[in-house]
C-alpha positions in Angstrom: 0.0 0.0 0.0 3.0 2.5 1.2 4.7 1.9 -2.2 2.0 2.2 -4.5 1.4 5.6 -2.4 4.8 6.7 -3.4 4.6 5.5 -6.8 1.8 7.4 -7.3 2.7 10.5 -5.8 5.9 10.7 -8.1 3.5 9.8 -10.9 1.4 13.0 -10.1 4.8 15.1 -9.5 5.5 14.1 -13.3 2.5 14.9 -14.7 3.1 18.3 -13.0 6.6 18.7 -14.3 5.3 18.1 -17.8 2.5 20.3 -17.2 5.0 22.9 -15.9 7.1 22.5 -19.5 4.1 23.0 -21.2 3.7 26.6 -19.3 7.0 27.8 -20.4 6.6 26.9 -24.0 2.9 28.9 -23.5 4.7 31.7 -22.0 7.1 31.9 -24.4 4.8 32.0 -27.2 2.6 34.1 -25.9 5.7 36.6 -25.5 6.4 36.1 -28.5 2.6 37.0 -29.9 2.6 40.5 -27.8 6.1 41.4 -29.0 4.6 40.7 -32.8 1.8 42.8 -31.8 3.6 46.1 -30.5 3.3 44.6 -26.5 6.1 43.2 -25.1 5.3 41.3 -22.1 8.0 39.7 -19.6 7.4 36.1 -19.0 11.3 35.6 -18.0 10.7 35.1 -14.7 6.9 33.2 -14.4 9.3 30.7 -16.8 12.0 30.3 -14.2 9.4 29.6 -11.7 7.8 26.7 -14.3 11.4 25.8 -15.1 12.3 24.7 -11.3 9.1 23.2 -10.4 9.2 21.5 -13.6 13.0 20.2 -12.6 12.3 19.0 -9.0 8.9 17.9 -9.5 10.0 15.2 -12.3 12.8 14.4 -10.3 11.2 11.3 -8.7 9.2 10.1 -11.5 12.2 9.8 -13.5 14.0 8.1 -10.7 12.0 5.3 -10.7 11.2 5.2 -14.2 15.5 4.5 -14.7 16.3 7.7 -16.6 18.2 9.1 -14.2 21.7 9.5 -14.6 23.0 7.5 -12.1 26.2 5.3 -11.1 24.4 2.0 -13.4 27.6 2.2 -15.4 29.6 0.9 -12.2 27.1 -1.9 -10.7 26.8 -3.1 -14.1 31.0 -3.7 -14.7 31.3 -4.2 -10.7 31.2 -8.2 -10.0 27.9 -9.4 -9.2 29.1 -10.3 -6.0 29.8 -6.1 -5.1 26.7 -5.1 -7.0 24.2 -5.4 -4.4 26.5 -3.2 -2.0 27.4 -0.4 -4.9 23.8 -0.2 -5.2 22.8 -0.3 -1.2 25.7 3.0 -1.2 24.5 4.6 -4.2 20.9 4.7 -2.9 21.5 5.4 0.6 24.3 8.0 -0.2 21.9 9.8 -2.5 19.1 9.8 -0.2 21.4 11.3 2.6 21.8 14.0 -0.1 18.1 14.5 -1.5 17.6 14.3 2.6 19.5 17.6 3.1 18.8 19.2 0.2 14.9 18.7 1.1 15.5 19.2 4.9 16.9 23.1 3.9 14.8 24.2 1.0 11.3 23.6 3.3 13.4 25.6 5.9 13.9 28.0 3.4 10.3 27.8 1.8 8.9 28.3 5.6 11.1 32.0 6.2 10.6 33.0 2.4 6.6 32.7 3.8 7.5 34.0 7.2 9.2 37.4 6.0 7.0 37.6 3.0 9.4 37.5 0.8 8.0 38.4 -3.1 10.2 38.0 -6.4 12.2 41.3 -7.6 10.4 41.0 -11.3 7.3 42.6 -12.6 5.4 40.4 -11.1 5.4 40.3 -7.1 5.1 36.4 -6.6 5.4 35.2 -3.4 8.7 33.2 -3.5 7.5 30.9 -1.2 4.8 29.8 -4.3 7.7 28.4 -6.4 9.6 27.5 -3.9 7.1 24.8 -2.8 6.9 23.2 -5.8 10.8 22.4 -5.3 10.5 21.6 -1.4 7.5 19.0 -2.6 9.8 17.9 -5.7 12.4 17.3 -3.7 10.3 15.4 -0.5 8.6 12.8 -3.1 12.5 12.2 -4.6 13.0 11.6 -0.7 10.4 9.4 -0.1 11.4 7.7 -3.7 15.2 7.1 -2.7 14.1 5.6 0.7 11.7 3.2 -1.0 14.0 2.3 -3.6 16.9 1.9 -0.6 14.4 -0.6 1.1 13.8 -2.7 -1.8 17.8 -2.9 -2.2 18.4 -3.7 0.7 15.9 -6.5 0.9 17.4 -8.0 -1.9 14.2 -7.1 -4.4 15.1 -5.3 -7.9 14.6 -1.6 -7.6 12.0 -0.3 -9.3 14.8 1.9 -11.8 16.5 -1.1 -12.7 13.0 -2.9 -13.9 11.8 0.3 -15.5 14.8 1.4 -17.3 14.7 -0.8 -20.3 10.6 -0.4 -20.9 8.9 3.5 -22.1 8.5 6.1 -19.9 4.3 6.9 -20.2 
């Protein structure tokens, strides 16, 4: 039940990233439209914002799914004998990682909302607003790594090495 949760959460988190590419490439054309049309319009920064949520909100998908990059090209030439532990310290050193990196961007997220910090652009967003969207990203990836740790360690096929060589939906 708890990994068909996760699985599904990082499913969601990559539908979001797409749909967050698909926002850049509509801001961009619609910038491109005004500026055709005598009214420039600055979508620089609402793109950032789509570009990072669309970054760490596909992070986890694509973990499991096998397209990371990722240190395959070692376990596969290690002997099958080190594999299982190249793979135990690639997942648990990556999750240490992901575990920071998660633990200080919600720490972040939290004082960007508790000062009320807004973007310096045209636009005043909130910078908390983006921010979430990597904070969450970056949770799910958590959440993903541990799972993925687990089933290592268990002595199960992680869900990356059975996905890799089948299509990404």
């Amino acid at each position: 039940m708890l990994r068909s949760s996760i699985n599904l959460l990082a499913r969601i988190c990559g539908y979001l990233a797409a749909l967050f590419l698909a926002g850049i490439a509509i801001a961009t054309f619609a910038q491109i439209v005004a500026r055709q049309m005598g009214t420039p319009i600055e979508t620089t920064e609402l793109s950032g914002f789509f570009l990072a949520a669309s970054t760490f909100l596909g992070l986890a998908y694509t973990f499991v799914n096998g397209v990371h990059v990722r240190i395959g090209l070692v376990s596969e030439f290690a002997p099958k004998t080190m594999r299982r532990a190249v793979e135990l310290w690639a997942c648990l050193a990556g999750a240490l990682i992901i575990g920071y990196a998660a633990y200080h961007m919600t720490r972040f997220t939290v004082e960007s909302y508790r000062f009320g910090d807004l973007s310096p652009g045209f636009i005043a967003v909130p910078l908390w607003i983006p921010q979430s969207a990597v904070s969450f990203g970056l949770g799910v990836m958590l959440l993903s790594m541990i799972e993925q740790l687990t089933l290592v360690a268990s002595g199960r096929v992680p869900d990356y090495e059975t996905n890799k060589d089948s299509t990404v939906e």
